[in-house]
One Martini backbone bead per residue (centre of mass of N, CA, C, O) as a GRO file, in nm:
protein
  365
    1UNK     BB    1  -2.649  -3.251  17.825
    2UNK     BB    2  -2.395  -3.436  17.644
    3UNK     BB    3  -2.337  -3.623  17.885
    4UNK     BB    4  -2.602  -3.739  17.916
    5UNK     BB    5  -2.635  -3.844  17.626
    6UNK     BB    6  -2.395  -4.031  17.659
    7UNK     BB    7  -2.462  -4.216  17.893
    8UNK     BB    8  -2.728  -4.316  17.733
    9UNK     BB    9  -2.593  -4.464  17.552
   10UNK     BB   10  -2.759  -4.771  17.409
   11UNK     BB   11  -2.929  -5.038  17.233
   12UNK     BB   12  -3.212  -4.900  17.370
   13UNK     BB   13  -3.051  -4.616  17.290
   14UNK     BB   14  -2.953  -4.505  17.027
   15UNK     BB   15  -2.757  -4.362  16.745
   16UNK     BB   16  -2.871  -4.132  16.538
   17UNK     BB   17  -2.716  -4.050  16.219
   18UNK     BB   18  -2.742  -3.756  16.230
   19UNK     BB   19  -2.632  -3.695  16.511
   20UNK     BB   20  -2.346  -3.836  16.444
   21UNK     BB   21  -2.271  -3.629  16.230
   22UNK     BB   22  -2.251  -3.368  16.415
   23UNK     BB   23  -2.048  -3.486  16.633
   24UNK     BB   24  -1.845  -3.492  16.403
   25UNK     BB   25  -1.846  -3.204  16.295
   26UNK     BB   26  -1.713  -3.071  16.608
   27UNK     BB   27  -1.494  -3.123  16.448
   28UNK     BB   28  -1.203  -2.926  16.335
   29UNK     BB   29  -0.998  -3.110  16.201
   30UNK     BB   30  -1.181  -3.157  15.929
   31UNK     BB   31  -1.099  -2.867  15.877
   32UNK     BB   32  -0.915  -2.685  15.701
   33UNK     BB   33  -0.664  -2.525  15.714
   34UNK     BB   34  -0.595  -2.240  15.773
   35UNK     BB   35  -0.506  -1.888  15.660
   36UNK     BB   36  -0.361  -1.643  15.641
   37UNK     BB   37  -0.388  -1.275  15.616
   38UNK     BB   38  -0.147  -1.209  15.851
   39UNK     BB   39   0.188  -1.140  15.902
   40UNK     BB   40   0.376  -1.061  16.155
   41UNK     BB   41   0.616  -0.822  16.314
   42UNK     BB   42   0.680  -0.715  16.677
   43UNK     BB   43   0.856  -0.546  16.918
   44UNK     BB   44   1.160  -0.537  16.746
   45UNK     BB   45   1.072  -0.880  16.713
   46UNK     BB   46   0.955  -1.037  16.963
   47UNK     BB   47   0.709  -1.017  16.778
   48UNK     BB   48   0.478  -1.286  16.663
   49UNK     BB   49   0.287  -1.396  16.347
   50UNK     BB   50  -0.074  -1.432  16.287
   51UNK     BB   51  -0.391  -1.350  16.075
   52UNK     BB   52  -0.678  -1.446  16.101
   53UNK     BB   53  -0.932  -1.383  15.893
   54UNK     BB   54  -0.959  -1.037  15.920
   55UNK     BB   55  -0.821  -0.800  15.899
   56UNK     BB   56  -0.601  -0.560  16.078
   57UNK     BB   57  -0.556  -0.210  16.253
   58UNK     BB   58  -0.412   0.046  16.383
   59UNK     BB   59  -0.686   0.211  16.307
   60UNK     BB   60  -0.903  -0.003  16.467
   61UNK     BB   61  -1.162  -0.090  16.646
   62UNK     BB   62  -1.183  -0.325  16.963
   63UNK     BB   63  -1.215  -0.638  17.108
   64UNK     BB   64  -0.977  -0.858  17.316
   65UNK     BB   65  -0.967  -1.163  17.350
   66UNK     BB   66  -0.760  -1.346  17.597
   67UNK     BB   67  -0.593  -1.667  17.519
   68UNK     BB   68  -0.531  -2.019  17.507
   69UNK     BB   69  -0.807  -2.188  17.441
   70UNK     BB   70  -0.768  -2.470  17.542
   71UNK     BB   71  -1.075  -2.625  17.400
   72UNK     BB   72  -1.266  -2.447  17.380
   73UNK     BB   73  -1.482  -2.404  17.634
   74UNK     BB   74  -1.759  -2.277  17.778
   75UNK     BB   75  -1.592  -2.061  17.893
   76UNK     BB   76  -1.510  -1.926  17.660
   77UNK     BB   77  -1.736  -1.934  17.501
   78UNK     BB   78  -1.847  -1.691  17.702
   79UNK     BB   79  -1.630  -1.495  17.669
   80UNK     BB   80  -1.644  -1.464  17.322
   81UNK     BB   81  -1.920  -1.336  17.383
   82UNK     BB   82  -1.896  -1.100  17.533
   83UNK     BB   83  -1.673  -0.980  17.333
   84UNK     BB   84  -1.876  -0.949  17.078
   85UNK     BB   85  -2.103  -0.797  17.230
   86UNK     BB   86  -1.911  -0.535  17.299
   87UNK     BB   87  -1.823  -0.477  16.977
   88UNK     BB   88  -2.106  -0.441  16.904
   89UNK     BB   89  -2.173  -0.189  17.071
   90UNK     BB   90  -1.918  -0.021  16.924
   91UNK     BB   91  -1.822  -0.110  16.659
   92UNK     BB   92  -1.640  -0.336  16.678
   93UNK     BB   93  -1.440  -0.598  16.582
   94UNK     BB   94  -1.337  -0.896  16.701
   95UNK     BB   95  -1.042  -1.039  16.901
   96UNK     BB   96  -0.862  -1.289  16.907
   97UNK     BB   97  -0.598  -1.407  17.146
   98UNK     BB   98  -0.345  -1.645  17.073
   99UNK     BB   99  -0.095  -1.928  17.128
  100UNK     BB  100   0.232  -2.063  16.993
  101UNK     BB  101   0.260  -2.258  17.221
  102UNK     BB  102   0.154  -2.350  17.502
  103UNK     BB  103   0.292  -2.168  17.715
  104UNK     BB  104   0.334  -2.399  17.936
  105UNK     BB  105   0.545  -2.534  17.758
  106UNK     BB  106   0.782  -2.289  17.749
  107UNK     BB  107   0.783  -2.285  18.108
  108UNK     BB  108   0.749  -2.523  18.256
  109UNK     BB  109   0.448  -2.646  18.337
  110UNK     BB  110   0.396  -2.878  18.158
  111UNK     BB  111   0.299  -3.141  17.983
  112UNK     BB  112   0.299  -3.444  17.810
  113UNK     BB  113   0.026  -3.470  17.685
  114UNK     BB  114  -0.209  -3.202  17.687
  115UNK     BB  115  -0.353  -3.160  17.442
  116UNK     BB  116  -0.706  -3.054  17.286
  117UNK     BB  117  -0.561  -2.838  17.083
  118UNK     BB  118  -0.504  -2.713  16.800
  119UNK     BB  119  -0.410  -2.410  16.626
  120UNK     BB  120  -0.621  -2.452  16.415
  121UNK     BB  121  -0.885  -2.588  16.600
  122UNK     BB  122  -0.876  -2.280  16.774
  123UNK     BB  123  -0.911  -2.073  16.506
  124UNK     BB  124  -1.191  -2.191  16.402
  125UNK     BB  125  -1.354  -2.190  16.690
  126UNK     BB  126  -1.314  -1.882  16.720
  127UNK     BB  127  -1.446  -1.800  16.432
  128UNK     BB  128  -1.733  -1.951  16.502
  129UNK     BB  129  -1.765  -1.823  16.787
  130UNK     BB  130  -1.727  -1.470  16.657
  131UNK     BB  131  -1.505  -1.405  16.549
  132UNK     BB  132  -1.325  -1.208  16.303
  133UNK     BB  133  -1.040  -1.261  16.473
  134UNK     BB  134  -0.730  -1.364  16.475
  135UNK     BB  135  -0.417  -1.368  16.698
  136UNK     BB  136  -0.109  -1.528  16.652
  137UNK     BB  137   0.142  -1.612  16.866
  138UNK     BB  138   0.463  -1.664  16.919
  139UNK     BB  139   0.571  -1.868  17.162
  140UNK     BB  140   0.860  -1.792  17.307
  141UNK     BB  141   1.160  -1.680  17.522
  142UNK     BB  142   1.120  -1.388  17.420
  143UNK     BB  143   0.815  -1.343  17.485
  144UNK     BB  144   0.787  -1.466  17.754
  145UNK     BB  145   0.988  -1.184  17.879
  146UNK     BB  146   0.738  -0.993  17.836
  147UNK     BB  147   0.594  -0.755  17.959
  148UNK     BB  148   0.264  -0.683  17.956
  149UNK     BB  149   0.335  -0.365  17.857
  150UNK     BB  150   0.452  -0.509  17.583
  151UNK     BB  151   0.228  -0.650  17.511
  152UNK     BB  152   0.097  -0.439  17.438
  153UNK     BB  153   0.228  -0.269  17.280
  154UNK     BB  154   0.208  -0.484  17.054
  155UNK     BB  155  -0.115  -0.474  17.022
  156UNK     BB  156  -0.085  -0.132  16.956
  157UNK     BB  157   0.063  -0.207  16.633
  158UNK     BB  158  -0.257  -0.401  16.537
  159UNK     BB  159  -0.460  -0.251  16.717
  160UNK     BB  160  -0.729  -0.073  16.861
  161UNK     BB  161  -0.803  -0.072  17.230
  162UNK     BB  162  -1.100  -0.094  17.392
  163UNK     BB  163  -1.143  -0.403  17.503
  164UNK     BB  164  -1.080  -0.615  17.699
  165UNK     BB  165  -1.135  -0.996  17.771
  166UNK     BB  166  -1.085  -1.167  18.046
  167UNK     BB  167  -1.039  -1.437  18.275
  168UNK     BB  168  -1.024  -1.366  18.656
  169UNK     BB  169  -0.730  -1.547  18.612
  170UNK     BB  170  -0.532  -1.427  18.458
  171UNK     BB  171  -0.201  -1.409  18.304
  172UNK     BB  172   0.070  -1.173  18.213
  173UNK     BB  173   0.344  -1.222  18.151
  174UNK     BB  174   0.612  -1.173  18.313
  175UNK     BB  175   0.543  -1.388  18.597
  176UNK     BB  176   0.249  -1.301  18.597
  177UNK     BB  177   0.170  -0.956  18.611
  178UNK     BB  178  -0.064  -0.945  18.428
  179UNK     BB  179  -0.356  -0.889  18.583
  180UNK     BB  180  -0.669  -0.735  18.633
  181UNK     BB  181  -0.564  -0.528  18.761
  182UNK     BB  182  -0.307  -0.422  18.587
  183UNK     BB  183  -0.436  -0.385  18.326
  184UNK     BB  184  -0.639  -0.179  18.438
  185UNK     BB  185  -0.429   0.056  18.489
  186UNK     BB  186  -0.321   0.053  18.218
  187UNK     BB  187  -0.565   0.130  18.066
  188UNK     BB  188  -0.641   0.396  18.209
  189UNK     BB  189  -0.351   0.514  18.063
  190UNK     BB  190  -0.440   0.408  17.720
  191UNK     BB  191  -0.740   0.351  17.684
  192UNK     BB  192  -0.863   0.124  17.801
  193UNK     BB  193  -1.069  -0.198  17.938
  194UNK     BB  194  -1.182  -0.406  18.124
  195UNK     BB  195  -1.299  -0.781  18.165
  196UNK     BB  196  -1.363  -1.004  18.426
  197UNK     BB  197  -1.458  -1.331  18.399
  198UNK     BB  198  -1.640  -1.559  18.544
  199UNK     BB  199  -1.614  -1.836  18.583
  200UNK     BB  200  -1.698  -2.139  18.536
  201UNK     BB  201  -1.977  -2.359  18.681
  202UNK     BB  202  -1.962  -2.728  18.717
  203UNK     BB  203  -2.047  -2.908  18.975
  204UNK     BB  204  -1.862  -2.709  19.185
  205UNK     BB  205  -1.662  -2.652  18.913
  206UNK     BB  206  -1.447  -2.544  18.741
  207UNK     BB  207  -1.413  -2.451  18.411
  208UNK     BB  208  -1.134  -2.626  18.248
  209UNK     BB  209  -0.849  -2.759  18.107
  210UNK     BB  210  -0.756  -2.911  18.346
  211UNK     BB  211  -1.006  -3.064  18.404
  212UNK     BB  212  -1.043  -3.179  18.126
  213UNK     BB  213  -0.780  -3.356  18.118
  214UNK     BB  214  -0.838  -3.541  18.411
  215UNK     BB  215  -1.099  -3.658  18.241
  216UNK     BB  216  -0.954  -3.791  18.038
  217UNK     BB  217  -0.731  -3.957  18.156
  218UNK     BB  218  -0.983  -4.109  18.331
  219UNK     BB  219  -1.178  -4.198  18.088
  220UNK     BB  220  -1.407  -3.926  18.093
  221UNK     BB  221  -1.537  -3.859  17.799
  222UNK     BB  222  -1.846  -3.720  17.880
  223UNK     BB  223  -1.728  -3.498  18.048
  224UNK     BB  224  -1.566  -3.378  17.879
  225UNK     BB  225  -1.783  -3.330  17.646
  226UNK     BB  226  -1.957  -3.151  17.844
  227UNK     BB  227  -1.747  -2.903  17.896
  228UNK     BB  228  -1.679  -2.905  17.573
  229UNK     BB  229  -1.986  -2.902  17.349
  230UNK     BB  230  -1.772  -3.181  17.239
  231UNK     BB  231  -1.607  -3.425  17.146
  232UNK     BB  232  -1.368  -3.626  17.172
  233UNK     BB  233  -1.071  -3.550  16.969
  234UNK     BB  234  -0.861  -3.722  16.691
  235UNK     BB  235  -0.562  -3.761  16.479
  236UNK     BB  236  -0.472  -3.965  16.239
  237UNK     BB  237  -0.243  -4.248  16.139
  238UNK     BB  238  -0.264  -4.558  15.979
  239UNK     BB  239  -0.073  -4.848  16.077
  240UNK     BB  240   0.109  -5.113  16.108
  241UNK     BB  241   0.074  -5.415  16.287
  242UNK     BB  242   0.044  -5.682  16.414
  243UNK     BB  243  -0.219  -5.904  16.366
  244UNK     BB  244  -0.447  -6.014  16.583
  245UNK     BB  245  -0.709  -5.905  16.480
  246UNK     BB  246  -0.740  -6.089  16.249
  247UNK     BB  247  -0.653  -6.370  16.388
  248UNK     BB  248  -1.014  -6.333  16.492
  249UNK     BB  249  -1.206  -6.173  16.294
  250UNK     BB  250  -1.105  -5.847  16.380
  251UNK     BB  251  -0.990  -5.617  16.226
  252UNK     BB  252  -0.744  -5.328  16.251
  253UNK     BB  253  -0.684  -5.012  16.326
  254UNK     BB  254  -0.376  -4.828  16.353
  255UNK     BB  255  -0.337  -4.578  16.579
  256UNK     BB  256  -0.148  -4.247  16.524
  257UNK     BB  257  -0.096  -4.023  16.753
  258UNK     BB  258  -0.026  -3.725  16.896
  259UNK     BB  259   0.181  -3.701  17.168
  260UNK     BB  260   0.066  -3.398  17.240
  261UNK     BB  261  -0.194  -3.546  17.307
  262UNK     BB  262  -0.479  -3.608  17.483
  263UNK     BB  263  -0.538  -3.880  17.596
  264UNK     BB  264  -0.682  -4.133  17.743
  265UNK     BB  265  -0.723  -4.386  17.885
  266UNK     BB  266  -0.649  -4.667  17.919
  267UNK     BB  267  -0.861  -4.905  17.709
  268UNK     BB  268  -1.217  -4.891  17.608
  269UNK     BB  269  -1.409  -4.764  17.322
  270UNK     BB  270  -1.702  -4.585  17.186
  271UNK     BB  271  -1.714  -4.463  16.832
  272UNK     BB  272  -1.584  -4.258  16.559
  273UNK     BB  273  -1.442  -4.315  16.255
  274UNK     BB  274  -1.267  -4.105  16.000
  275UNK     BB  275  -1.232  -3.983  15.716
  276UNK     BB  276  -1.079  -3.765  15.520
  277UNK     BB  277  -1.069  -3.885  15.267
  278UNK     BB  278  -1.290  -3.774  15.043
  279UNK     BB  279  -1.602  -3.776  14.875
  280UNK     BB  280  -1.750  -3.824  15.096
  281UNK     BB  281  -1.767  -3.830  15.428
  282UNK     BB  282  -1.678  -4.112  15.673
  283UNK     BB  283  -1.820  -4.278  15.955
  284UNK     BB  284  -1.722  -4.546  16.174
  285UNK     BB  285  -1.811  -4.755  16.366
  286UNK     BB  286  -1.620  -4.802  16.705
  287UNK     BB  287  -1.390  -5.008  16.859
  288UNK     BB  288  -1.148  -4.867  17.126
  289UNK     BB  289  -0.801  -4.931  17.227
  290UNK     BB  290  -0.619  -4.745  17.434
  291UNK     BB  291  -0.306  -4.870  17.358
  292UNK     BB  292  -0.161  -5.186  17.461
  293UNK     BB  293  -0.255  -5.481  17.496
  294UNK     BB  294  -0.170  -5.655  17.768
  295UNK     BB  295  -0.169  -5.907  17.642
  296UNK     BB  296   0.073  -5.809  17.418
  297UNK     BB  297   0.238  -5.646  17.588
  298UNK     BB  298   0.615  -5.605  17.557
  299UNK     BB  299   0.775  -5.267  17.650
  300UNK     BB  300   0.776  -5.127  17.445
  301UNK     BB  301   0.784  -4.827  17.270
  302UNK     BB  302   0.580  -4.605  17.173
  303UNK     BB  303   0.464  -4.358  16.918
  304UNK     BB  304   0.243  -4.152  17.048
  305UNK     BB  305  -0.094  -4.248  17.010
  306UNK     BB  306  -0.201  -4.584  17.036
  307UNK     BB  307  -0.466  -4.716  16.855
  308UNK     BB  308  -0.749  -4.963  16.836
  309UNK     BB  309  -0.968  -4.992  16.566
  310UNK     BB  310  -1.299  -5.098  16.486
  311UNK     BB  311  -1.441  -5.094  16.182
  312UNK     BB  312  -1.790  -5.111  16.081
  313UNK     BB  313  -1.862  -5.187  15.780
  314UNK     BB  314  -1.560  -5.186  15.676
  315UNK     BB  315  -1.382  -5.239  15.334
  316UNK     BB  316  -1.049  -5.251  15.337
  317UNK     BB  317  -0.724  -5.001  15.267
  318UNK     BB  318  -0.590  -4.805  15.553
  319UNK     BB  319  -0.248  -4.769  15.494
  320UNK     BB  320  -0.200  -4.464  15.509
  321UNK     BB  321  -0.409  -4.305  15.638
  322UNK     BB  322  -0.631  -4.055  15.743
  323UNK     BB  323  -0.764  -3.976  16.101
  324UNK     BB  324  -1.086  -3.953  16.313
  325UNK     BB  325  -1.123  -4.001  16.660
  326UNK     BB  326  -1.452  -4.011  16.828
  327UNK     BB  327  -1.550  -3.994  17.164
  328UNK     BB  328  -1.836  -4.136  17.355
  329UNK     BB  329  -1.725  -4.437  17.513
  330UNK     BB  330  -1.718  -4.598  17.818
  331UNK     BB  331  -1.660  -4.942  17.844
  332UNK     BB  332  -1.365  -5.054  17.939
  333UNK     BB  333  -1.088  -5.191  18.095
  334UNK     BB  334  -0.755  -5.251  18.019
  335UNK     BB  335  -0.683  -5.618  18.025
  336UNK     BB  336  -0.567  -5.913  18.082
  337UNK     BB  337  -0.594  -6.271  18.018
  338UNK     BB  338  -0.608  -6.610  18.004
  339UNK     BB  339  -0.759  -6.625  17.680
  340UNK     BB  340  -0.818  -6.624  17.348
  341UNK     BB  341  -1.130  -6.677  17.430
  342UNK     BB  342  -1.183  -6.429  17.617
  343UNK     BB  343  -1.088  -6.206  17.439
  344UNK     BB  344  -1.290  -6.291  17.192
  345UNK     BB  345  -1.501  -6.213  17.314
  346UNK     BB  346  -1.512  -5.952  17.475
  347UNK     BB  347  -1.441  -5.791  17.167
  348UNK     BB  348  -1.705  -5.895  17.037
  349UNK     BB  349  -1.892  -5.762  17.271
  350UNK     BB  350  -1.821  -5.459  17.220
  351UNK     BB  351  -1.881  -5.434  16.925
  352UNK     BB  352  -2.206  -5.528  16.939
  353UNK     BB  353  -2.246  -5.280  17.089
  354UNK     BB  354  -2.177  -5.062  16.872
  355UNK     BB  355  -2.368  -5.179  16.658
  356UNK     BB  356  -2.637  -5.160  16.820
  357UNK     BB  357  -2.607  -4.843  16.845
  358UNK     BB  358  -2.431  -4.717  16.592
  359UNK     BB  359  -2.420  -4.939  16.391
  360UNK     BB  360  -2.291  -5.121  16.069
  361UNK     BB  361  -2.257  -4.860  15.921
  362UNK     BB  362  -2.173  -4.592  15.723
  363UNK     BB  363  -2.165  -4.218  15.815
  364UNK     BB  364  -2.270  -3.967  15.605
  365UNK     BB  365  -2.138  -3.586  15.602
   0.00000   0.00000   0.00000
């Protein structure tokens, strides 16, 4: 398990630059964002938004996995699975359904910075995972009021179905009234099938986006990158910072990433930046400090997500660049120290682990 793998990297396991390009290139914020194939508007207006990947059409037969779909985690990945198979035995196509923004930010269920994939990178993972066609509702309070039978009703304005494939825990429609029963009633009524897949188990615990947001939010992003079949990334914009990381000798990119996105625990990590920009793509090994380290942190608020990054063997002014940071190993705690004597020993002997186990130089993608 990559979970596995993850925990055992350190200088005497090093990680070898094939392998460390693979991890990198799992992160979809790399890939281009999709273009829709098709803009719809249906149900009166009350439903709306874009088809991904192949064109889709209200008498084509399909079978569409329906759901939020964030992180894109192997419960996912076997239900759009499952999925793939049956539209396979029935000669129909694959259609992945699901929803921008996360239901749960518009219902007022969820919390901020909860995000562990946006919505072109949930795209791209459901096109490369099987699916035909993705199809994005835009979920609004107006769409949100919308009853299941009435959500059906809008989805086959768009494609004929044939079967459902949803999580046996789902729920859709105003108020989540349309549960694997209720859907399975409805079915039987306009012609198509349900199947609601058991969710998967690991460790004694369903997989699920929630469990692996409270895995990243508590600093483990191995268990988290196990959970999800690749670590945990994400994309940011390199800032002017305070300067203390060059006055000792270790040069830092400031990166700010989306506020909407779940972030570790403030602390040290080891991982990986990539460059955006230029080709080919660039990854260099990095030690990350997630938050404003409490040495110098003055109470200010900072906006987005915070992060500062030791890139190793990078040379050059990365101000307004674009970058991808790939979280691989958990360091230690955020801490204040006692004297800036302490402080750059540490921080230098972080790096030094860093060095030695992924390497000293960029590795090309």
């Amino acid at each position: 398990m990559l979970a596995d793998e993850l925990f055992l990297l350190c200088p005497e396991a090093p990680l070898a630059p094939l392998r460390a390009a693979e991890l990198v290139r799992s992160f979809p914020g790399l890939a281009p964002a999709p273009v829709p194939a098709q803009v719809f508007s249906c149900a009166g207006g009350a439903a709306a938004g874009a088809v991904f990947g192949a064109d889709v059409r209200a008498d084509a037969p399909c079978v569409c996995a329906i759901g939020a779909f964030d992180g894109f985690h192997l419960g996912h990945q076997g239900l759009l699975a499952r999925a793939a198979a049956e539209a396979s035995s029935r000669r129909a196509s694959c259609v992945a359904v699901t929803f921008s923004p996360d239901p749960a930010a518009v219902v007022g269920e969820g919390e901020k910075g909860n995000r562990l994939l946006d919505v072109d990178a949930r795209v791209g993972l459901l096109l490369a995972g099987g699916a035909d066609s993705v199809v994005v509702f835009d979920f609004t309070p107006g769409f949100a009021a919308l009853t299941y039978g009435q959500f059906i009703d809008a989805l086959y304005e768009l494609v004929r179905l044939e079967r459902v494939v949803v999580g046996s825990d789902f729920r859709l429609g105003s108020r989540g009234a349309g549960d694997v029963r209720a859907l399975s009633g409805l079915g039987a009524r306009r012609g198509f099938s349900v199947v609601g897949v058991d969710l998967l188990d690991e460790g004694g615990e369903h997989v699920s986006a929630t469990r692996i947001r409270g895995l990243v939010r508590a600093g483990r992003v191995e268990a988290a990158a196990g959970l999800m079949g690749r670590p945990l990334a994400m994309a940011g914009g390199v800032a002017h910072g305070r300067g203390e990381g060059t006055s000792f000798g270790f040069p830092t990119a400031n990166i700010v990433g989306d506020a909407a996105c779940c972030i570790p625990e403030q602390g040290v990590y080891a991982g990986l930046v990539t460059l955006l920009a230029g080709a080919p793509r660039i990854s260099f090994p990095a030690a990350i400090n997630v938050g404003l380290p409490p040495t110098f942190a003055d109470g200010r608020p900072t906006e987005g997500a915070f992060m500062e990054a030791n890139l190793i063997g990078f040379s050059g002014d990365l101000y307004g660049a674009d970058v991808a940071v790939t979280f691989l190993r958990w360091l230690r705690d955020s801490r204040p120290f006692s004297s800036l004597e302490e402080l750059e020993r540490t921080v230098l002997g972080n790096i030094d682990w860093v060095a030695r186990t992924f390497g000293d130089q960029g590795i090309y993608l």
